[in-house]
Structure formats: C-alpha cells, structure tokens
N, C-alpha and C positions, 0 to 999 in steps of 0.2 A: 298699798305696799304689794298684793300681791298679784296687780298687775302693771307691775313695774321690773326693768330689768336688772334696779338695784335692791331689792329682795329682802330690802330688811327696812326698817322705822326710821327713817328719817329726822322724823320730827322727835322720835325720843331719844335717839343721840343728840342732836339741837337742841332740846331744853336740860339734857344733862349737862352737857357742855358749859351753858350759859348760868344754868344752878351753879353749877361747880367754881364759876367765878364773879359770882353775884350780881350778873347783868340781868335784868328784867326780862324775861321769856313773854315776848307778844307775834302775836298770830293775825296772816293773812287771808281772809277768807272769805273764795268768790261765790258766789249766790249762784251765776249761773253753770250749769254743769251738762253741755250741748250732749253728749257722750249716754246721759243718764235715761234707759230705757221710758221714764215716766216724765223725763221734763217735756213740755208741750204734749202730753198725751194725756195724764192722770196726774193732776196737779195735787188733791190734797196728801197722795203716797209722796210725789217730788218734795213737798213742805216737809214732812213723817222723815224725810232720808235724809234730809237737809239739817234738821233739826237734831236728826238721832247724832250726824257727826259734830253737831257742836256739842254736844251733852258728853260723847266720845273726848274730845280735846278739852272741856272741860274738867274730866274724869282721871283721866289718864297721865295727866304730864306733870305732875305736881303745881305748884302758883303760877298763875298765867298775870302776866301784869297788864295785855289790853287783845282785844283782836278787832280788828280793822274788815268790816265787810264791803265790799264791791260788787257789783253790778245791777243795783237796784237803780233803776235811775229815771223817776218820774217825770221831768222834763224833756226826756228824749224825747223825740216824733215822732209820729208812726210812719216807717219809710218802705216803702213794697220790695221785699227781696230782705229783708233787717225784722221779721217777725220774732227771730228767736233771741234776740236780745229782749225781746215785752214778754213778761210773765203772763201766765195765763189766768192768775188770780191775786189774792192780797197772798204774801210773805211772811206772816202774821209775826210782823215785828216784834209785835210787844207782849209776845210770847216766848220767842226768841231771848228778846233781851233781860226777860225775867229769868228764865230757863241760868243764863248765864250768872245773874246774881245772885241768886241761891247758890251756883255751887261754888263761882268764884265773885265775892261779895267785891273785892279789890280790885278788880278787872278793868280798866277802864273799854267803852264802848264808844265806836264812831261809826258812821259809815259814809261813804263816797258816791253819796246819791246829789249831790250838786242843789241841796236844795235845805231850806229851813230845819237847823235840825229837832230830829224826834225824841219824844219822850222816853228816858232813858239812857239818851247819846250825852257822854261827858268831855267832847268837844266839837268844834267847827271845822271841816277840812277845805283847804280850796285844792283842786287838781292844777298844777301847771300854771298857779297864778297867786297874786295875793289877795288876803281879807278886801272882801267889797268890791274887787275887780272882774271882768266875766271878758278875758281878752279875746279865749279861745269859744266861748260863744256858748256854753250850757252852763256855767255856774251860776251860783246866785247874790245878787251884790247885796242881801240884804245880809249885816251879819249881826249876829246873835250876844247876848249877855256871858256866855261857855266863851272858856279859854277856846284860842284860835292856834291853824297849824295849816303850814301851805307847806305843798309836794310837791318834787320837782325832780328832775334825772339829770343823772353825770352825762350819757350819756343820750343820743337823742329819743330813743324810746323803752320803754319802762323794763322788758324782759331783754335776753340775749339775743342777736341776730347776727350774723354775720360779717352780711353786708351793709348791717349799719354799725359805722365808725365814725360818729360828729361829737367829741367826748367834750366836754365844755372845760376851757383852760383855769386851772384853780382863780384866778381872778374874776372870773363872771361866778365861780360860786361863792364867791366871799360877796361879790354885789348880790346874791338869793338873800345868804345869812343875814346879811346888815338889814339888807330892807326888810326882811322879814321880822326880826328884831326891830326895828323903828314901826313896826308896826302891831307889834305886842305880839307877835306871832311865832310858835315853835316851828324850825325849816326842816324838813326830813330832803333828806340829797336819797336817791334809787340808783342801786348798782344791781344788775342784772348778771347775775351768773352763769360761766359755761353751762353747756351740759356734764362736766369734771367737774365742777362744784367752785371752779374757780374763778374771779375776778379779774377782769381783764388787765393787764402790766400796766397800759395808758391809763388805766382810770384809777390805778394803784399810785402811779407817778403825780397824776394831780390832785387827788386829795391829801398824799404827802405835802405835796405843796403847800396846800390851803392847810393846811395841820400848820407848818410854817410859817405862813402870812399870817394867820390870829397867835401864832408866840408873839411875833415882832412887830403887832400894833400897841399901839398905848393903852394903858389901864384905863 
C-alpha cells in the first residue's frame, strides 16, 4: 500500500465489499516477489516475508474463504536467462499451509504448481486446460481423489495489456463451462482489470452473453 500510487488498502475495501454482501472473500497469492530485496539473495528472510504476509491476510480481513498461490512450479526447467523464476530453496509449504489453518481453519488451499497436489491443498487446479490434459505442456495428467477446477481467460492472457484484445466470444466460454462440467470440474473464467479498476466493455458484453445463454439452455 504504501508504495503504491493508490495509497490506501485495497484488499480491505475488497473483503468489506464482499462481506457486506455475502460473497466468499478469496485471495490471489504469488510466491514469487522479483522486486523483494532478499528474493534470490537470502532465502530463509524471503520465506520470514512471505510468510509474515500470509499470517498478515490471514489476520486482518476478517473470513477468507480460500487463497490460491502461484508460482511455485516444480516441473519448470531450468532455462539460462529464467533463474529467477527457481526458488533458491524449499517454500516450506507445510508450514505455510498450517500457519493458514490455524487462523483461518475454513479457508480452502490450492496452489498452481502444475503438479500432484500437496498435503494440505483441498483441490486440484489445471492452468489453461482440463482435468488429465497437459495441452499447453507443464501440467500434470495425473489427477487426484480432491475436487478438481480448471482456469481459463476471457480474454487471451491472464492480467490487463493493452495490446492484447482476443476476448473469447460467450460461446467458446459456455464450450469451457460445459466441458468442464462434464468433467466433474469447477471452471473459473479470469478477467484482467484496467489499471482504473475496471473491466474491459468487450469482456463485460460477453459474459452478459454467457449469463444469457445458461438462462436459455434446458434444465
């Protein structure tokens, strides 16, 4: 927040918001943090800073209903020029994800490491694909006994860019839902917000649509 140009909690107007009208308040949260004077320098302080802002988000927001972490991702390669995506040590997961039960016991835990989930994690995520399938080439086809949930984008890539505009017409996201559905699978749709805070018109236009098209299928 305070080094930010918008100068005030963000995330505590966002879980008032969502309190206030009984939507489940769940949290996005990346692992790696390039910017952080100790990431690839002094790994067990990066773990200490990493960890103090879950215990922070836990703390602070009142009922968190899940937070999703990203960028742990064991199967990557090791690619020359790509080091600082590879941690410099363990994550201490199951540290982590203990830390988070204790304070928020209801939370649900996943994370988007593309691989067998860990102990602790109460579902199976796929990036950009469905349960079992590894189209885009790092996930893992083996899936698990855990409820299952595949992520995908309105939009062709996951945050806002300008000059990407390939927003997927409500019809190819009702072919996401269904199949994902036929496959026992929760579908999360990603809409990437300006830097105003808001949602692009096109991608407003055709998730109305797909709001429309699941009224007007059969029971």
């Amino acid at each position: 927040v305070t080094n930010t140009p918008f100068k005030r909690d963000i995330i505590g107007e966002l879980a008032e918001a969502l309190h206030e009208r009984n939507i489940p308040f769940h949290l996005y949260y990346s692992l790696l943090d390039w910017h952080h004077p100790a990431y690839q320098t002094d790994w067990d302080a990066y773990v200490a800073y990493y960890q103090g802002q879950v215990r922070e988000l836990c703390t602070n927001y009142g009922e968190i209903g899940g937070i999703v972490f990203d960028g742990y991702w064991p199967r990557r390669p090791r690619i020359s020029g790509q080091e600082h995506f590879l941690p410099l040590g363990s994550w201490n997961l199951t540290d982590t994800y203990d830390l988070i039960h204790s304070l928020q016991p209801q939370a649900l835990i996943v994370n988007n490491h593309h691989a067998t989930p860990l102990a602790g994690e109460d579902y199976q995520v796929w990036e950009v694909d469905f349960p079992g399938e590894n189209t885009i080439g790092f996930n893992t086809t083996e899936i698990s006994s855990l409820p299952l949930a595949s992520w995908f984008t309105v939009n062709i890539g996951w945050s806002y860019r300008k000059e990407e505009q390939e927003i997927k017409p409500a019809e190819e996201l009702l072919r996401l839902l269904t199949e994902s559905r036929r496959r026992h699978a929760t579908c999360w749709l990603n809409v990437g917000p300006t830097p105003e805070g808001e949602i692009l018109p096109a991608e407003v236009t055709e998730l109305r649509r797909l709001s429309q098209l699941l009224r007007n299928r059969p029971a």
